[in-house]
C-alpha positions as CSV (number, residue, x, y, z in Angstrom):
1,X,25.2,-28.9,19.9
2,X,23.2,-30.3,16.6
3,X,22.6,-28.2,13.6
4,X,18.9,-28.3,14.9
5,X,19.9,-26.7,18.0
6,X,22.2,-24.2,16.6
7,X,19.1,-23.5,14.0
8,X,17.0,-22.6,16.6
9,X,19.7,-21.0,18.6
10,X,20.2,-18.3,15.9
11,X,16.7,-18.1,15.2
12,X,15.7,-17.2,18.8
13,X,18.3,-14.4,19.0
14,X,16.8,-13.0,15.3
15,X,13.5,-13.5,16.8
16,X,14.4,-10.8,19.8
17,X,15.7,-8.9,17.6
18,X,12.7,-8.4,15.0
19,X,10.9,-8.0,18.6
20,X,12.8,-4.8,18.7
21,X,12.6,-3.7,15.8
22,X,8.9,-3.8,15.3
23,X,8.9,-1.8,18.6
24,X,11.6,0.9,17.8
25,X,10.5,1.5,14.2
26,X,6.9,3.0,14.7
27,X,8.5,5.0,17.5
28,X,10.6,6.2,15.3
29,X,8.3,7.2,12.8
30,X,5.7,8.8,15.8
31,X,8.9,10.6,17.3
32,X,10.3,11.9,13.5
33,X,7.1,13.7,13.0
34,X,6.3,14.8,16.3
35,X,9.5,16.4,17.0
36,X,10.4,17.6,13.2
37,X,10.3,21.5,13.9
38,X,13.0,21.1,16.4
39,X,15.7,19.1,13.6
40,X,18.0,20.8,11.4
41,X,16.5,20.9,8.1
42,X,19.6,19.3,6.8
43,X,18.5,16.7,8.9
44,X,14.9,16.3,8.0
45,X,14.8,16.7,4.5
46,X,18.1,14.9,3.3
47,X,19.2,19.0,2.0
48,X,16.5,18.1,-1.1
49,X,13.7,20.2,0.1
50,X,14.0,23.7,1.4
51,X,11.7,25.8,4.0
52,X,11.2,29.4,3.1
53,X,7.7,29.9,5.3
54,X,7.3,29.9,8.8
55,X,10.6,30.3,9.9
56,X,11.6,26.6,8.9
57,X,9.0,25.0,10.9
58,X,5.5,22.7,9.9
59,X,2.1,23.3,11.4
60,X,0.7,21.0,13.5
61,X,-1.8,19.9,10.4
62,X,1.4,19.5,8.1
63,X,2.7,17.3,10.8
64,X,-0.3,15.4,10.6
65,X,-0.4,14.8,7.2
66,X,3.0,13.9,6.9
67,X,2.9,11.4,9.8
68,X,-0.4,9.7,8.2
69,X,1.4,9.5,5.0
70,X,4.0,7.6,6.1
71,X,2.0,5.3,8.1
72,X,1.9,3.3,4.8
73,X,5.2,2.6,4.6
74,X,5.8,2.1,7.9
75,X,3.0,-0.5,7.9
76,X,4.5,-2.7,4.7
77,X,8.0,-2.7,7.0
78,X,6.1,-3.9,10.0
79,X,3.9,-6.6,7.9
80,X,7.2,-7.7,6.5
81,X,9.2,-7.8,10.1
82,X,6.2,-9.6,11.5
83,X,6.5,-12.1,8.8
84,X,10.2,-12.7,9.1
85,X,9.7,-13.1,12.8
86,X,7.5,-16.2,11.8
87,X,9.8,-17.9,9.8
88,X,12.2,-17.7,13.2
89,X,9.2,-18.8,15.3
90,X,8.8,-21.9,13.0
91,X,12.6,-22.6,13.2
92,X,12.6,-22.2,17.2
93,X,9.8,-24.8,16.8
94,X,12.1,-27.3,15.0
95,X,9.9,-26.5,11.3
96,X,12.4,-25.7,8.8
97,X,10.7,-26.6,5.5
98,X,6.7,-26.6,5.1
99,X,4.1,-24.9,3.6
100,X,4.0,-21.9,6.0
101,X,7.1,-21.0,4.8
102,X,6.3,-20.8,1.3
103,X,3.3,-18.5,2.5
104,X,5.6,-16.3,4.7
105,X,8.1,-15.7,2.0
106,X,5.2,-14.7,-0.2
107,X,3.8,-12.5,2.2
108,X,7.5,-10.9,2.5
109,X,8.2,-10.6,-1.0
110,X,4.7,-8.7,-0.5
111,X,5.7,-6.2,1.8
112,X,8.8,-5.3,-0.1
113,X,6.8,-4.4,-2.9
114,X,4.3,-2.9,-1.1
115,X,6.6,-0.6,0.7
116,X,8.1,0.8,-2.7
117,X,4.9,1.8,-3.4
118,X,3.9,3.2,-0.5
119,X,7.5,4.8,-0.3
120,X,7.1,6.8,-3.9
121,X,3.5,7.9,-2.7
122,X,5.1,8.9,0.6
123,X,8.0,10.7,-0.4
124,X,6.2,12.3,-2.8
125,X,3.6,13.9,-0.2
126,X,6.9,14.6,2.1
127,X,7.8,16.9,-0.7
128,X,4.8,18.7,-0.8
129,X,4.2,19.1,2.7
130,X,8.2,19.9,3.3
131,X,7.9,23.2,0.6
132,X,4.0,23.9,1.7
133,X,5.1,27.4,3.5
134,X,7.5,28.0,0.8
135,X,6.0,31.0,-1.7
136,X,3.8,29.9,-4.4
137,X,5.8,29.3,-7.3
138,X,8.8,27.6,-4.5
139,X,6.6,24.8,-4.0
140,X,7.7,20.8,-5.1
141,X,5.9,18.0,-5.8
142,X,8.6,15.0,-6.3
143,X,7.7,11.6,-7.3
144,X,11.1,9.4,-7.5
145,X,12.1,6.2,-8.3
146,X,15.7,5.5,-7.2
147,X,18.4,2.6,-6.7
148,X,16.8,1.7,-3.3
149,X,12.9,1.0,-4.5
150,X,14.6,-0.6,-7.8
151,X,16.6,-3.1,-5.6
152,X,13.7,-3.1,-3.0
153,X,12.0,-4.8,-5.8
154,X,14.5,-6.8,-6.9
155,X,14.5,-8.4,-3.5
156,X,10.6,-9.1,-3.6
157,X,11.3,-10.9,-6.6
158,X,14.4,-12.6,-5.2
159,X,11.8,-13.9,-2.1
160,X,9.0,-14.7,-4.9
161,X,11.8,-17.1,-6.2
162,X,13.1,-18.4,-2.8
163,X,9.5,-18.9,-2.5
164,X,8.8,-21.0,-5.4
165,X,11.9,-22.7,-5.1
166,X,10.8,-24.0,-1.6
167,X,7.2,-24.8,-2.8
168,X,9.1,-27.3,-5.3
169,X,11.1,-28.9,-3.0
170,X,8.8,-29.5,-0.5
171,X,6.2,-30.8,-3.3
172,X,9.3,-32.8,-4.5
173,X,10.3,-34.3,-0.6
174,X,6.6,-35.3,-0.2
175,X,6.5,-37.2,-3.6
176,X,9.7,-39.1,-2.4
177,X,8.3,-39.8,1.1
178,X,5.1,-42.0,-1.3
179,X,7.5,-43.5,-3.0
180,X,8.3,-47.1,-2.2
């Protein structure tokens, strides 16, 4: 078996895979929310945020909002996974280096920043929602930054890079291919 082969070998089982996990993720997210009053709250809030109200549990309109609220981050992981998937397709198709992939690495390095965004803004309604029942004055609003969105970023710019470095070398490989 050729590199080429083995290339698209790899790139068909990462293909599947990213299949899956654009499946599994929103289901995720849908089943998280939906079922949330019957978790621990250990398990649901990561021991941050504490229920005093309502015996522990969310309405149905808290639900909501929560769920809506992370349909934004949920959407820049699925825009990224949908763009990584490309990058496989284009290998199983026997294109390893052209302009596509320049514009799928972008569109990655995108999505990454994207979902930091979206993550803060998220998290930060979570709070609110999480401590809605709790009595006034028990309430949080919390807007965090932490090592994850810093190196979530870090990333994007690491795929801006990759990015550029690609855009170079393919400008570079089509320059040589004129020459005589």
């Amino acid at each position: 078996m050729n590199n080429i082969e083995k290339i698209k070998k790899v790139s068909n089982l990462f293909s599947i895979l990213l299949t899956g996990l654009i499946i599994i993720i929103p289901i995720y997210f849908i089943s998280y929310w939906l079922f949330i009053n019957s978790f621990s709250q250990n398990l649901i809030a990561d021991s941050v945020f504490s229920f005093e109200g309502a015996g522990g549990s969310l309405s149905v309109e808290l639900q909501v909002i929560g769920f809506l609220s992370s349909l934004f981050p949920l959407g820049a992981i699925i825009y990224g996974l949908i763009n990584t998937k490309k990058i496989f397709t284009l290998y199983i198709d026997g294109v390893i280096f052209s302009d596509e992939h320049v514009i799928l690495f972008k569109k990655i390095a995108k999505a990454f920043a994207f979902w930091v965004l979206f993550s803060v803004i998220h998290e930060s309604v979570k709070s609110v929602v999480f401590s809605w029942n709790n009595t006034v004055g028990s309430r949080h609003l919390e807007i965090t930054f932490g090592s994850i969105e810093f190196g979530v970023i870090l990333m994007s710019v690491l795929f801006l890079v990759i990015a550029w470095i690609m855009d170079e070398g393919r400008t570079i490989t089509e320059e040589n291919k004129l020459t005589v």
